[in-house]
CHARMM internal coordinates of N, CA and C (Angstrom, degrees):
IC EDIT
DIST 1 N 1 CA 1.4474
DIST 1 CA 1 C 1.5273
ANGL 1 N 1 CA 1 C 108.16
DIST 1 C 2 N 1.3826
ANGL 1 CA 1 C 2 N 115.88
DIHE 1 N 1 CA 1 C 2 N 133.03
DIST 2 N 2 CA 1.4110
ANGL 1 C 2 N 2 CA 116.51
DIHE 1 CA 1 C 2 N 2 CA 170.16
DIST 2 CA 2 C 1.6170
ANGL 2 N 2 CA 2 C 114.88
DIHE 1 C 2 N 2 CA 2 C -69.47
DIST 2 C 3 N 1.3953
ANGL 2 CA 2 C 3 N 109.66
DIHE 2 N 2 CA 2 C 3 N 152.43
DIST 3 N 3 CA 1.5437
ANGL 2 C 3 N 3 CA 132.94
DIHE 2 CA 2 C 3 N 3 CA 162.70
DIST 3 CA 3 C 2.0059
ANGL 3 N 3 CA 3 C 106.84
DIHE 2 C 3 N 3 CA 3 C -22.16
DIST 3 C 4 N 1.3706
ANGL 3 CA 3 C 4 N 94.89
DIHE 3 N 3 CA 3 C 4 N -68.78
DIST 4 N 4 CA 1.7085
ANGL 3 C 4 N 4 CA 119.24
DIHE 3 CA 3 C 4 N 4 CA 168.46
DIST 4 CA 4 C 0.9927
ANGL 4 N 4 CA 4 C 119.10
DIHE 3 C 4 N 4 CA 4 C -32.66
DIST 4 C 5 N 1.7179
ANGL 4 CA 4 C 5 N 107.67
DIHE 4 N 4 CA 4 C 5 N -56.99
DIST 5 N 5 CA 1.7411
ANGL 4 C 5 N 5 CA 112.33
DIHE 4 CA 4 C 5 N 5 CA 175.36
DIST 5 CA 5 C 1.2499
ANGL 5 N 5 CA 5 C 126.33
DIHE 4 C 5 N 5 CA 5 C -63.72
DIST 5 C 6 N 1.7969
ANGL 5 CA 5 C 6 N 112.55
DIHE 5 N 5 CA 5 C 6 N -48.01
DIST 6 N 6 CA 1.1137
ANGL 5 C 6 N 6 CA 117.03
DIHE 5 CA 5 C 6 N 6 CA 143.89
DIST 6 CA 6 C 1.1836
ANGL 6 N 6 CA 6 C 149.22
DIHE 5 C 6 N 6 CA 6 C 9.44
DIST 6 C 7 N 1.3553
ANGL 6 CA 6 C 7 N 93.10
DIHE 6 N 6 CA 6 C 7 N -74.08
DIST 7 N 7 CA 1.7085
ANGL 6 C 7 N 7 CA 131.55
DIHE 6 CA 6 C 7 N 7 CA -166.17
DIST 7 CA 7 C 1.5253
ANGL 7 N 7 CA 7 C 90.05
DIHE 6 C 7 N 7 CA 7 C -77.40
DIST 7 C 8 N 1.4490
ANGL 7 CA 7 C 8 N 123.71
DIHE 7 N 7 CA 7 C 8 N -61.39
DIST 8 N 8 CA 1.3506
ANGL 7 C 8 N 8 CA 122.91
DIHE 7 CA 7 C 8 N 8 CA -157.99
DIST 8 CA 8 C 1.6124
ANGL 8 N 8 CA 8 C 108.22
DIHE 7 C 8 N 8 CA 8 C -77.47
DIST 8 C 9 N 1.0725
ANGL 8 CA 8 C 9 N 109.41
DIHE 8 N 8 CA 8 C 9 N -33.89
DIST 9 N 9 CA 1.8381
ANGL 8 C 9 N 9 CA 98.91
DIHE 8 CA 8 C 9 N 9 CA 165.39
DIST 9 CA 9 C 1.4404
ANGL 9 N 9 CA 9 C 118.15
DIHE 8 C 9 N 9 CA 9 C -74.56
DIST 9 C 10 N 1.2478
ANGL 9 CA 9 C 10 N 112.89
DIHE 9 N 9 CA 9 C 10 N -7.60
DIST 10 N 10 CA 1.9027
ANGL 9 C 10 N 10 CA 95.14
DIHE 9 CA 9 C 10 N 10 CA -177.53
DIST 10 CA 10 C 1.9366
ANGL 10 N 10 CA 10 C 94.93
DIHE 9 C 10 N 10 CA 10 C -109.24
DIST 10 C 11 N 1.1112
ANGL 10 CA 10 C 11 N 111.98
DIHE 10 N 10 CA 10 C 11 N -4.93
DIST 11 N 11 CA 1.6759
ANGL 10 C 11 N 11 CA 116.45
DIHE 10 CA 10 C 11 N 11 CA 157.19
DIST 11 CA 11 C 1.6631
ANGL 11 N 11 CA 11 C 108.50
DIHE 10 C 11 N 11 CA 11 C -58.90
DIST 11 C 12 N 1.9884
ANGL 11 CA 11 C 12 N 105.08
DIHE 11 N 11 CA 11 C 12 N -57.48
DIST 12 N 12 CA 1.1901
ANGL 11 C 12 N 12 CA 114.60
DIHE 11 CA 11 C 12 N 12 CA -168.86
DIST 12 CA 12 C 1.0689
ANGL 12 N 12 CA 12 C 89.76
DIHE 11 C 12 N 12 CA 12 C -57.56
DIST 12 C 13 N 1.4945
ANGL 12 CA 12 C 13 N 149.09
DIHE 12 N 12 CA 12 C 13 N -88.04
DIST 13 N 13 CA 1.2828
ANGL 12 C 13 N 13 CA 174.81
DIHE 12 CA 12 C 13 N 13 CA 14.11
DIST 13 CA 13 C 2.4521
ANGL 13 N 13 CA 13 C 86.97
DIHE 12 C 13 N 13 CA 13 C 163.90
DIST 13 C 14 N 1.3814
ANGL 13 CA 13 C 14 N 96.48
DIHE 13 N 13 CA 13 C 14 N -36.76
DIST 14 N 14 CA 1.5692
ANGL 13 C 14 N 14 CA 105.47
DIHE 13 CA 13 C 14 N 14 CA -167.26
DIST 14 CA 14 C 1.8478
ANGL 14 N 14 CA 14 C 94.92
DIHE 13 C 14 N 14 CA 14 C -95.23
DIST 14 C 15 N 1.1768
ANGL 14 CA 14 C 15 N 120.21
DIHE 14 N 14 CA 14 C 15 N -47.25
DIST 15 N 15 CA 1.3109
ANGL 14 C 15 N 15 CA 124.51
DIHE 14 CA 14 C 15 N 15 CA 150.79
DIST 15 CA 15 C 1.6331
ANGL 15 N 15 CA 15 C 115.85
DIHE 14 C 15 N 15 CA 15 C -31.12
DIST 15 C 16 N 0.9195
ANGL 15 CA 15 C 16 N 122.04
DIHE 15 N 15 CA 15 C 16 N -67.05
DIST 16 N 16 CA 1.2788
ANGL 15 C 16 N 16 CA 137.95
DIHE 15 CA 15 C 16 N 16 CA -150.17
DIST 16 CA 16 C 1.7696
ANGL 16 N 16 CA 16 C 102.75
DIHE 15 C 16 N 16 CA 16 C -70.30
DIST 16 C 17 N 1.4149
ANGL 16 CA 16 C 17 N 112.89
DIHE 16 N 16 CA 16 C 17 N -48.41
DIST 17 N 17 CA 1.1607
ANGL 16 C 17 N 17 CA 127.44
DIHE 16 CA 16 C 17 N 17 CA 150.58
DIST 17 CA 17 C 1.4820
ANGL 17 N 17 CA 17 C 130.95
DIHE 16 C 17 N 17 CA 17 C -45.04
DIST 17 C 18 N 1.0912
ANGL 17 CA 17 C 18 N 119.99
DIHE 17 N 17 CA 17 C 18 N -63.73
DIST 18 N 18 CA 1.4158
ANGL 17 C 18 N 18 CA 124.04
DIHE 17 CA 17 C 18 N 18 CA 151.62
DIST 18 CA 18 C 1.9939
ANGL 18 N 18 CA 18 C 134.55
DIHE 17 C 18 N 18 CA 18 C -21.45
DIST 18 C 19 N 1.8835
ANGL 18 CA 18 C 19 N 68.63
DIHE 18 N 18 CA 18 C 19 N -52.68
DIST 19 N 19 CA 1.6925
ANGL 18 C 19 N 19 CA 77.50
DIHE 18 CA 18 C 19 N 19 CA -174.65
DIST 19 CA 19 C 2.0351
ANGL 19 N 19 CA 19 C 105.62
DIHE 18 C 19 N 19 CA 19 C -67.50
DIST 19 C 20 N 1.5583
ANGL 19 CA 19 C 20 N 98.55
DIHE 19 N 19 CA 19 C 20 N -43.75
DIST 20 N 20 CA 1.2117
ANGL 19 C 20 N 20 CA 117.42
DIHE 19 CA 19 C 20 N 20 CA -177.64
DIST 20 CA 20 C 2.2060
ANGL 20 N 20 CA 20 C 109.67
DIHE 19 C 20 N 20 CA 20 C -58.12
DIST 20 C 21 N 1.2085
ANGL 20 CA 20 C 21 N 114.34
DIHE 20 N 20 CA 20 C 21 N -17.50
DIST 21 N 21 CA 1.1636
ANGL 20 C 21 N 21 CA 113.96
DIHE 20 CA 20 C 21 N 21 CA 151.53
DIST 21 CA 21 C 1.0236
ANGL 21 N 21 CA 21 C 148.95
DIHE 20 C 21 N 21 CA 21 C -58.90
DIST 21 C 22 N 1.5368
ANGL 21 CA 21 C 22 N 94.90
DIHE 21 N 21 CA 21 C 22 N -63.31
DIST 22 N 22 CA 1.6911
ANGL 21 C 22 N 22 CA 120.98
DIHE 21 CA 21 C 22 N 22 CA 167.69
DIST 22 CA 22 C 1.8522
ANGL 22 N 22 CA 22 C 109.84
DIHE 21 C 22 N 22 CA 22 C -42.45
DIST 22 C 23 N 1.6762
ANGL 22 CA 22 C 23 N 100.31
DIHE 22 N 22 CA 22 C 23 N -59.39
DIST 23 N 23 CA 1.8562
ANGL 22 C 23 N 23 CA 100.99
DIHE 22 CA 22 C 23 N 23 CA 177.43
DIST 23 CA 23 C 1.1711
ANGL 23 N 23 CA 23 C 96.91
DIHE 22 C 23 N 23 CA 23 C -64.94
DIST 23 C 24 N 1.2697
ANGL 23 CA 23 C 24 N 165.29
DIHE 23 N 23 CA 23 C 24 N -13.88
DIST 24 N 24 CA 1.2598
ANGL 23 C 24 N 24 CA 136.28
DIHE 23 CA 23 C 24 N 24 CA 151.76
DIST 24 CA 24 C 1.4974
ANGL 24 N 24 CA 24 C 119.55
DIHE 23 C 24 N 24 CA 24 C -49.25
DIST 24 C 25 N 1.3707
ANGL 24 CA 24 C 25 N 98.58
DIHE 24 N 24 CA 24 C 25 N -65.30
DIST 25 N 25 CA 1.0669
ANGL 24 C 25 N 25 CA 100.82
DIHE 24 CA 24 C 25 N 25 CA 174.06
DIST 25 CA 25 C 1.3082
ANGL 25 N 25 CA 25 C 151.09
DIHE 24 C 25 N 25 CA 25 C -60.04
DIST 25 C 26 N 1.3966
ANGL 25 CA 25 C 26 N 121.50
DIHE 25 N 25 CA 25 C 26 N -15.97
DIST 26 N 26 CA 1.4737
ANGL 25 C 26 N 26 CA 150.60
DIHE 25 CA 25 C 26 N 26 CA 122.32
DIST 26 CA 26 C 1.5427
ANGL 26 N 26 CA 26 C 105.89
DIHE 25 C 26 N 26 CA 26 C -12.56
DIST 26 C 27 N 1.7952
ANGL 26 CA 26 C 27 N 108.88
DIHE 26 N 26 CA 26 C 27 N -62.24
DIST 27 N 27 CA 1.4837
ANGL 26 C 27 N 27 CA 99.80
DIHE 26 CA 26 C 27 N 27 CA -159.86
DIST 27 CA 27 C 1.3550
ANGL 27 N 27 CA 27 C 114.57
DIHE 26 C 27 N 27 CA 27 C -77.10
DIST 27 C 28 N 1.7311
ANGL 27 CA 27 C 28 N 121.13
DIHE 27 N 27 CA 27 C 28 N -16.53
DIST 28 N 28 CA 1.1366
ANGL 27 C 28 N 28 CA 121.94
DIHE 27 CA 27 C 28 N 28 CA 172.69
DIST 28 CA 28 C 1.3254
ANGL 28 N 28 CA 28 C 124.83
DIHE 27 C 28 N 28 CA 28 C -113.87
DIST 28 C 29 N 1.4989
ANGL 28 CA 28 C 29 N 97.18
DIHE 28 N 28 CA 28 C 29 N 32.85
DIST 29 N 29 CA 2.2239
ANGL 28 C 29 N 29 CA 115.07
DIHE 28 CA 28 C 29 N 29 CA 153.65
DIST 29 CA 29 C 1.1425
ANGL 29 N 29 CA 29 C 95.73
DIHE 28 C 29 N 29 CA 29 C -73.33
DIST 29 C 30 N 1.4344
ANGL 29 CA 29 C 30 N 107.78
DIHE 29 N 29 CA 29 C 30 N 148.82
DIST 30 N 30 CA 0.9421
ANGL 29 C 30 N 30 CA 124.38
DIHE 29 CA 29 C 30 N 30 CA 110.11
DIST 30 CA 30 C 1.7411
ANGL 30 N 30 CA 30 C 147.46
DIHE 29 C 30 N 30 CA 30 C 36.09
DIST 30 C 31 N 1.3378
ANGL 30 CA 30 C 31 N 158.70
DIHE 30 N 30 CA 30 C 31 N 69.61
DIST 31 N 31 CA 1.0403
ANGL 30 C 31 N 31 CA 140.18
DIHE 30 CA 30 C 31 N 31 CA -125.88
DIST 31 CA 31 C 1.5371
ANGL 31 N 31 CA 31 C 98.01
DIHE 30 C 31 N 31 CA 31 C -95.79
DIST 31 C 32 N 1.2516
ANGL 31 CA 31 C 32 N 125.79
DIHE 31 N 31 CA 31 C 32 N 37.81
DIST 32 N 32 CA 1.7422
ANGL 31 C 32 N 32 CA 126.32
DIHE 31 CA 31 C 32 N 32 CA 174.51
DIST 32 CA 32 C 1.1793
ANGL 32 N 32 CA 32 C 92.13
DIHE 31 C 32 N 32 CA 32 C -121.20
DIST 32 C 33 N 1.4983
ANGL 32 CA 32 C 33 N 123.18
DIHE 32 N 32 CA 32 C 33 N -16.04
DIST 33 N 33 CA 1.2709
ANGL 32 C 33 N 33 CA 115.09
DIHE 32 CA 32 C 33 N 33 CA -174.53
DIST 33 CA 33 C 1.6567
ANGL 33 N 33 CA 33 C 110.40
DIHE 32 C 33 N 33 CA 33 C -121.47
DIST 33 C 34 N 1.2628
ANGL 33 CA 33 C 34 N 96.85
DIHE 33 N 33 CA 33 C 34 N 17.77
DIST 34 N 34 CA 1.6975
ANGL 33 C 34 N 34 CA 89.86
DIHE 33 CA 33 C 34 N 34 CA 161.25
DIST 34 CA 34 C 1.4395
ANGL 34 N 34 CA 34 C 95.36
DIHE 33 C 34 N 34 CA 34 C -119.37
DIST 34 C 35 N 1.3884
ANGL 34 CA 34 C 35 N 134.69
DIHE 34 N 34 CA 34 C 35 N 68.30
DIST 35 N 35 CA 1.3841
ANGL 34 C 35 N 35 CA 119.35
DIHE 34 CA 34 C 35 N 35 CA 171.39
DIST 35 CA 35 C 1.9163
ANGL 35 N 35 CA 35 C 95.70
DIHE 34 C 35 N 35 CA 35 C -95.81
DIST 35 C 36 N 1.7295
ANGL 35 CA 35 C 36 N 106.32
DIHE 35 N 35 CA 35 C 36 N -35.13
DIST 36 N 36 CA 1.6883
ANGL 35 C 36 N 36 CA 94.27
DIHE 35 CA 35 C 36 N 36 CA -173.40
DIST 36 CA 36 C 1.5333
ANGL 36 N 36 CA 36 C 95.94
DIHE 35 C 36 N 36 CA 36 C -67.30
DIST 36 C 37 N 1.6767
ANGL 36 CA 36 C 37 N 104.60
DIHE 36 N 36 CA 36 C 37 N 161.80
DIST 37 N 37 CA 1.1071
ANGL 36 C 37 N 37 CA 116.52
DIHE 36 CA 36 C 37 N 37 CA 164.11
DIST 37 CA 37 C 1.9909
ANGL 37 N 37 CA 37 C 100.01
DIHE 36 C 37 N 37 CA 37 C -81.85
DIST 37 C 38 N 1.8847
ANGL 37 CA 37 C 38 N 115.33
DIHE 37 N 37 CA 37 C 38 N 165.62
DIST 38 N 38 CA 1.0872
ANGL 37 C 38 N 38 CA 112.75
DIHE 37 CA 37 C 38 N 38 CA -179.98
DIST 38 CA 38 C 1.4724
ANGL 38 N 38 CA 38 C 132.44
DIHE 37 C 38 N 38 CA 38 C -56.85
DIST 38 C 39 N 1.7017
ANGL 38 CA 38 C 39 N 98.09
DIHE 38 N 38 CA 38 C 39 N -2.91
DIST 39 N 39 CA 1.4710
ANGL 38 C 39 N 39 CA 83.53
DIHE 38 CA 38 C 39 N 39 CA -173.85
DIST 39 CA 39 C 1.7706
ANGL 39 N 39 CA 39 C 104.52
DIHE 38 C 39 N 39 CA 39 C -139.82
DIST 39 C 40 N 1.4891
ANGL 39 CA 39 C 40 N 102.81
DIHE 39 N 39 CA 39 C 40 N 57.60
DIST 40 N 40 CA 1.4582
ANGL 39 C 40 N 40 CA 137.12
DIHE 39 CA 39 C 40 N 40 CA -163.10
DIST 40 CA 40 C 1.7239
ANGL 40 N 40 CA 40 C 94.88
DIHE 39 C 40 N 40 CA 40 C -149.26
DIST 40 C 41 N 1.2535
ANGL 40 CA 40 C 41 N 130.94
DIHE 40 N 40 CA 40 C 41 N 140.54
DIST 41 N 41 CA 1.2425
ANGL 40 C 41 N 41 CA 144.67
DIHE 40 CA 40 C 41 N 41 CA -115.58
DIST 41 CA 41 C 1.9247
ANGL 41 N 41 CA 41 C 118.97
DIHE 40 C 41 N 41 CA 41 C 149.30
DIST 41 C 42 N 1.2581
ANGL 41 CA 41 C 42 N 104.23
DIHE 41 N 41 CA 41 C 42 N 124.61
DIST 42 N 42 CA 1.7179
ANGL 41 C 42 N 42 CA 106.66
DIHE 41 CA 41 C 42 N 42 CA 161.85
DIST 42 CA 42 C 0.9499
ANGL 42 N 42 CA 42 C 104.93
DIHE 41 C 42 N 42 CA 42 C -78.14
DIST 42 C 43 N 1.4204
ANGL 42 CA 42 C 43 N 112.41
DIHE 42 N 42 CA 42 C 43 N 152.09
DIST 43 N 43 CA 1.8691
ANGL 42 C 43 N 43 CA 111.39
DIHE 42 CA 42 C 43 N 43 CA 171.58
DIST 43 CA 43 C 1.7108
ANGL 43 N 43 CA 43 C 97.71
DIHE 42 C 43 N 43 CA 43 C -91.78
DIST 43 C 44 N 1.2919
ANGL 43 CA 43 C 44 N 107.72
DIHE 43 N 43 CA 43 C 44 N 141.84
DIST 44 N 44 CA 1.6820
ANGL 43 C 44 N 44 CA 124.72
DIHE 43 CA 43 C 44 N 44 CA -178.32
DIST 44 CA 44 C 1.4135
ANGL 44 N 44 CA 44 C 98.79
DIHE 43 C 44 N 44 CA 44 C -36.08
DIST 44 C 45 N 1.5281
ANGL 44 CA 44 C 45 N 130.18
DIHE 44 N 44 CA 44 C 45 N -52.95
DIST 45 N 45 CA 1.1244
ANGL 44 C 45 N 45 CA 116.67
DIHE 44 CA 44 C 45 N 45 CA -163.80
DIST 45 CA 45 C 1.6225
ANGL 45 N 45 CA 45 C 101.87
DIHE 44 C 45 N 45 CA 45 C -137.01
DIST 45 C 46 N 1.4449
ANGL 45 CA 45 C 46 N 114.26
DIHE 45 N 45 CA 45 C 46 N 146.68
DIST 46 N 46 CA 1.7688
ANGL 45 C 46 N 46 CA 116.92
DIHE 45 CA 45 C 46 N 46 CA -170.97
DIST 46 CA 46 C 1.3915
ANGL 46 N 46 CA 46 C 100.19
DIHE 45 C 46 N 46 CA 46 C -50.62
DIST 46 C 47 N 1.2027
ANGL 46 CA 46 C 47 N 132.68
DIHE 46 N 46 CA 46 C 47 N -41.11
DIST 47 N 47 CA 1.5413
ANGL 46 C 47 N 47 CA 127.56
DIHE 46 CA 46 C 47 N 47 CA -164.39
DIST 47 CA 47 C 1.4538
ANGL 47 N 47 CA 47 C 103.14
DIHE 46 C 47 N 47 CA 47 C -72.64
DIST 47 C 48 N 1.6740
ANGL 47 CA 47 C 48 N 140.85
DIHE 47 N 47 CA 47 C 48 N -10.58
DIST 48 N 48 CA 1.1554
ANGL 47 C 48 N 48 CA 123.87
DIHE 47 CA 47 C 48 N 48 CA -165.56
DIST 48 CA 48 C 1.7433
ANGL 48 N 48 CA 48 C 88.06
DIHE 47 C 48 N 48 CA 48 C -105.79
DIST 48 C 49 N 1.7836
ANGL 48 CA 48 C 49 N 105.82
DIHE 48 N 48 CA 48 C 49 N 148.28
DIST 49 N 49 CA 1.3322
ANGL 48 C 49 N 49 CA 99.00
DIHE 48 CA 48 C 49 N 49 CA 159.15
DIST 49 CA 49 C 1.3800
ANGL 49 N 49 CA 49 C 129.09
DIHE 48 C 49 N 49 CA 49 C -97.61
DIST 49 C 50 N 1.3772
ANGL 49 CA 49 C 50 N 126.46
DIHE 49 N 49 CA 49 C 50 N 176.24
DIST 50 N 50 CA 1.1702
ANGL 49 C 50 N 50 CA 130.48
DIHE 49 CA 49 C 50 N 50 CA -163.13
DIST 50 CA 50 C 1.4587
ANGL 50 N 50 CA 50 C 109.28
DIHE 49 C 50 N 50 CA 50 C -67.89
DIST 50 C 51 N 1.3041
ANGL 50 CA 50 C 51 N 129.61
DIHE 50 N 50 CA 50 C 51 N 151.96
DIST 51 N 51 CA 1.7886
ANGL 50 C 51 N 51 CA 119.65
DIHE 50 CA 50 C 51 N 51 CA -167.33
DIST 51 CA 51 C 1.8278
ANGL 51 N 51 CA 51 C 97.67
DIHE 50 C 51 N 51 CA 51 C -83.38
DIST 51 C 52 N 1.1851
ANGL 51 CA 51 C 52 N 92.66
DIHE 51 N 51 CA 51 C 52 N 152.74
DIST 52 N 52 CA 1.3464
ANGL 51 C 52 N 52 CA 105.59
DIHE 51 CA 51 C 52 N 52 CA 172.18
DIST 52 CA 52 C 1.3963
ANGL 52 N 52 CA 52 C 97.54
DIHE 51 C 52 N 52 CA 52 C -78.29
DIST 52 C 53 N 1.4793
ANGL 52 CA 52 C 53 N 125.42
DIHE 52 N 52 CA 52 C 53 N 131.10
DIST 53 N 53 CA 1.1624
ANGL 52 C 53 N 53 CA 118.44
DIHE 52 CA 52 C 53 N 53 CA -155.92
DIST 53 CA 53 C 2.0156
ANGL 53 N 53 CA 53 C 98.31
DIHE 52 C 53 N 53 CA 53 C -108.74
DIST 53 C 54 N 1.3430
ANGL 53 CA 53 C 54 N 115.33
DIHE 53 N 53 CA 53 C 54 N -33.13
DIST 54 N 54 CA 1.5725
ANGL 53 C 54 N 54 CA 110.68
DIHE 53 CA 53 C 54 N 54 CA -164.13
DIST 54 CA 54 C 1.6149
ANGL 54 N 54 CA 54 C 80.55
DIHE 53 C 54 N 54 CA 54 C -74.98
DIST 54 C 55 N 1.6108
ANGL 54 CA 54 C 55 N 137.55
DIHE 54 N 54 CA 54 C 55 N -35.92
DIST 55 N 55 CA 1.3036
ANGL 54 C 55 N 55 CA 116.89
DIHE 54 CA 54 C 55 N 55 CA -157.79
DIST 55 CA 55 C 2.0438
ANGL 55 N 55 CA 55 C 108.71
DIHE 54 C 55 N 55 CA 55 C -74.26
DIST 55 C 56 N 1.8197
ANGL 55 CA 55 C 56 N 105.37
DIHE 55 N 55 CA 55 C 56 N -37.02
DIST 56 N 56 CA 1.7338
ANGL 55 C 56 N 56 CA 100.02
DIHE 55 CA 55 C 56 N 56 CA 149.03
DIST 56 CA 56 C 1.2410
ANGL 56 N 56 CA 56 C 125.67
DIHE 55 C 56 N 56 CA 56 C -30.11
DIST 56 C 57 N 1.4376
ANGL 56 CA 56 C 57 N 128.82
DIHE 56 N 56 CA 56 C 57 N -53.45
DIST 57 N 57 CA 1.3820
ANGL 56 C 57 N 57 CA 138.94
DIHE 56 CA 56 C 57 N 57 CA -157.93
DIST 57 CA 57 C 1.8420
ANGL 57 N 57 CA 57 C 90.61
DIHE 56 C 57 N 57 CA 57 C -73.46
DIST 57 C 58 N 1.5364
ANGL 57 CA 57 C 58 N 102.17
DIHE 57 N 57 CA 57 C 58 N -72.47
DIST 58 N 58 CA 1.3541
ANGL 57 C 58 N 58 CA 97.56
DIHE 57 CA 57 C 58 N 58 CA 173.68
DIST 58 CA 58 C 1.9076
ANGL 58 N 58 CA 58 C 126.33
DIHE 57 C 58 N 58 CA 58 C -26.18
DIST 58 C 59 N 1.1405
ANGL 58 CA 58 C 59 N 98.98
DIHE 58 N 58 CA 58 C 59 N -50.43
DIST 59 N 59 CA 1.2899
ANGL 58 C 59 N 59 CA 102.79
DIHE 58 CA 58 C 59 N 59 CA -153.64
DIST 59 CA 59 C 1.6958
ANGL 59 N 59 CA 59 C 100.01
DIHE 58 C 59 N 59 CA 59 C -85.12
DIST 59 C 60 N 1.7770
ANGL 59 CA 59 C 60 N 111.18
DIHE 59 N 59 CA 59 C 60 N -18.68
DIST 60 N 60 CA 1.2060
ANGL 59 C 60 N 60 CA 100.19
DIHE 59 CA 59 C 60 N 60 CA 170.70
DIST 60 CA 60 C 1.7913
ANGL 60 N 60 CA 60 C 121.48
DIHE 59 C 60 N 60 CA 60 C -92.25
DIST 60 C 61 N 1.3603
ANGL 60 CA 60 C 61 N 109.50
DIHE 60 N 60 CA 60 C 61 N -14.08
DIST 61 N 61 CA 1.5224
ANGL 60 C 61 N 61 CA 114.68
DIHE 60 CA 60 C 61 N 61 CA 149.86
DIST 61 CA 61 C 0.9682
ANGL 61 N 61 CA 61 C 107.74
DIHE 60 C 61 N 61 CA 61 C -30.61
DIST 61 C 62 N 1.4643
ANGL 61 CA 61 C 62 N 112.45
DIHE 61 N 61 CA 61 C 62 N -75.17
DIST 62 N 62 CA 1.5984
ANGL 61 C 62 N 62 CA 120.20
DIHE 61 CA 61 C 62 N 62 CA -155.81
DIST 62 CA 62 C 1.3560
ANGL 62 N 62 CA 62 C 119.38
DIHE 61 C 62 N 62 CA 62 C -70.33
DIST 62 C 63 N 1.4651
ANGL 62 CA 62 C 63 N 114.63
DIHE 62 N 62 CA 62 C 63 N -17.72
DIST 63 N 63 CA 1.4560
ANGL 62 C 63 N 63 CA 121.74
DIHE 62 CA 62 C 63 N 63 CA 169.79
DIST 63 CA 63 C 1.9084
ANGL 63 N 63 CA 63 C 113.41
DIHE 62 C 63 N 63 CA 63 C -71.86
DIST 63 C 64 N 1.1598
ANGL 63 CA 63 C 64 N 90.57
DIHE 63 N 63 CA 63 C 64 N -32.42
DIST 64 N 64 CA 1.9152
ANGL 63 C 64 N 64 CA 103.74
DIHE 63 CA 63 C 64 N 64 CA -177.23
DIST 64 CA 64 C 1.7773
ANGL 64 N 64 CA 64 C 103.22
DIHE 63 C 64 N 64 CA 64 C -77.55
DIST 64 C 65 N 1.4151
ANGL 64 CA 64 C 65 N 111.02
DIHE 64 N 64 CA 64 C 65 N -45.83
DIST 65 N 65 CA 1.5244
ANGL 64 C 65 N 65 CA 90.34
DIHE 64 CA 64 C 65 N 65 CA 167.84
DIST 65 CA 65 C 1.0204
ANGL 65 N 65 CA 65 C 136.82
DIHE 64 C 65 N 65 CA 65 C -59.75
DIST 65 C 66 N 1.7400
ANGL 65 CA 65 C 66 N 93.53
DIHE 65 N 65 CA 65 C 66 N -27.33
DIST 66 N 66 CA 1.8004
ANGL 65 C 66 N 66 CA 102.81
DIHE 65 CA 65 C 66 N 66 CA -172.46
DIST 66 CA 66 C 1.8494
ANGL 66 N 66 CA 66 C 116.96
DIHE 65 C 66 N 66 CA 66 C -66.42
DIST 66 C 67 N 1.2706
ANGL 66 CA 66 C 67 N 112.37
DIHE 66 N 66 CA 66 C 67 N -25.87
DIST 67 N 67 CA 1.1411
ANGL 66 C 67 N 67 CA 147.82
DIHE 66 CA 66 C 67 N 67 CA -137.75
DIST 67 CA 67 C 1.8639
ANGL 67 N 67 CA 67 C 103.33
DIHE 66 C 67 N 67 CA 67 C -114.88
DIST 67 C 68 N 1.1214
ANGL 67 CA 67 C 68 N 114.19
DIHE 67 N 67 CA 67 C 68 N -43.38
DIST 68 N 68 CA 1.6578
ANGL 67 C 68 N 68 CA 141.19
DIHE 67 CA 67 C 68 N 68 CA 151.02
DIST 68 CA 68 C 2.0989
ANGL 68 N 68 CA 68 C 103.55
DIHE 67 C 68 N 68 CA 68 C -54.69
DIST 68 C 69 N 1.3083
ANGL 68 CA 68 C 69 N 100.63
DIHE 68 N 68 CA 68 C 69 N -59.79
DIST 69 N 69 CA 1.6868
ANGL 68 C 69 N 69 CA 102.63
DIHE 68 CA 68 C 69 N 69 CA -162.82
DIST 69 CA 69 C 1.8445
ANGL 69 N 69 CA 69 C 88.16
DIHE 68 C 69 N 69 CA 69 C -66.90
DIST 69 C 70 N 1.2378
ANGL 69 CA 69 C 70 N 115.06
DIHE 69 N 69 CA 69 C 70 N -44.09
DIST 70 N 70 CA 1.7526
ANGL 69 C 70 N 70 CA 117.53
DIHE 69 CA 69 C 70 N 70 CA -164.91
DIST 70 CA 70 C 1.3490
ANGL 70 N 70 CA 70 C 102.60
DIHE 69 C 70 N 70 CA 70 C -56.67
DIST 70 C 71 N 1.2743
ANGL 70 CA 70 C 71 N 111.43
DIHE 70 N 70 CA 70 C 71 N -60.38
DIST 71 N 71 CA 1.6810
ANGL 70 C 71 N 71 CA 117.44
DIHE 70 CA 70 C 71 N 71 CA 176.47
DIST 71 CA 71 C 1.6599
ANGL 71 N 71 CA 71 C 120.00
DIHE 70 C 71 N 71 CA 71 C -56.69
DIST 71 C 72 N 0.9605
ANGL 71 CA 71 C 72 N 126.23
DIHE 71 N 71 CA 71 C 72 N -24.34
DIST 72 N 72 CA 1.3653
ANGL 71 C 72 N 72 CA 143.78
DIHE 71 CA 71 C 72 N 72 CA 170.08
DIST 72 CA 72 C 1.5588
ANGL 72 N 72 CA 72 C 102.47
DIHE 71 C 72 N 72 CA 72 C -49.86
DIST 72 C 73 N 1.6682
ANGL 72 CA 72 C 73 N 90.73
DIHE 72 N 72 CA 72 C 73 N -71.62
DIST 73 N 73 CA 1.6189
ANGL 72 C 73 N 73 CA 107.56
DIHE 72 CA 72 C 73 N 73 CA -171.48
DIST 73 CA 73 C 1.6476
ANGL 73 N 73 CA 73 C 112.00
DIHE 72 C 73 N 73 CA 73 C -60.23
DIST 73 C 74 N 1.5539
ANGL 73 CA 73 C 74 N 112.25
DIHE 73 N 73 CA 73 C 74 N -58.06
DIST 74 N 74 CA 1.2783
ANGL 73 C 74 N 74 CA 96.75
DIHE 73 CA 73 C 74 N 74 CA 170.86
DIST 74 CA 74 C 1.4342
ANGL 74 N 74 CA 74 C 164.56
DIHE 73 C 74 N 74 CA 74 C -72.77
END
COOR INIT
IC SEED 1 N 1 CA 1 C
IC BUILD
């Protein structure tokens, strides 16, 4: 495995954690602040739009297989 690859799974790996915080923390807001569902969100700034959310899902599938087949192999 390269340095790069490395690098980018223990990012994911810091990501992944993160995200896994936040839904904690979600479940023990507040009930004014669980009105979005988890994958409903403001965008940081009015000019950005909201993410297309099934094409995320997609694209993070495809990052977990990719990422599943690498670890396999190496």
């Amino acid at each position: 495995m390269t340095i790069a690859i490395k690098k980018s799974i223990n990012e994911l790996y810091d990501a992944i954690h993160t995200l896994e915080q936040k839904v904690e923390e979600n479940k023990t807001a507040p009930a004014a602040k669980k009105s979005a569902d988890l994958f409903s969100f403001a965008p940081q700034q009015p000019s950005q739009p909201h993410p297309d959310t099934k094409a995320l899902a997609s694209r993070l599938d495809g990052a977990i297989a990719k990422v599943e087949k690498l670890l396999q192999e190496g």
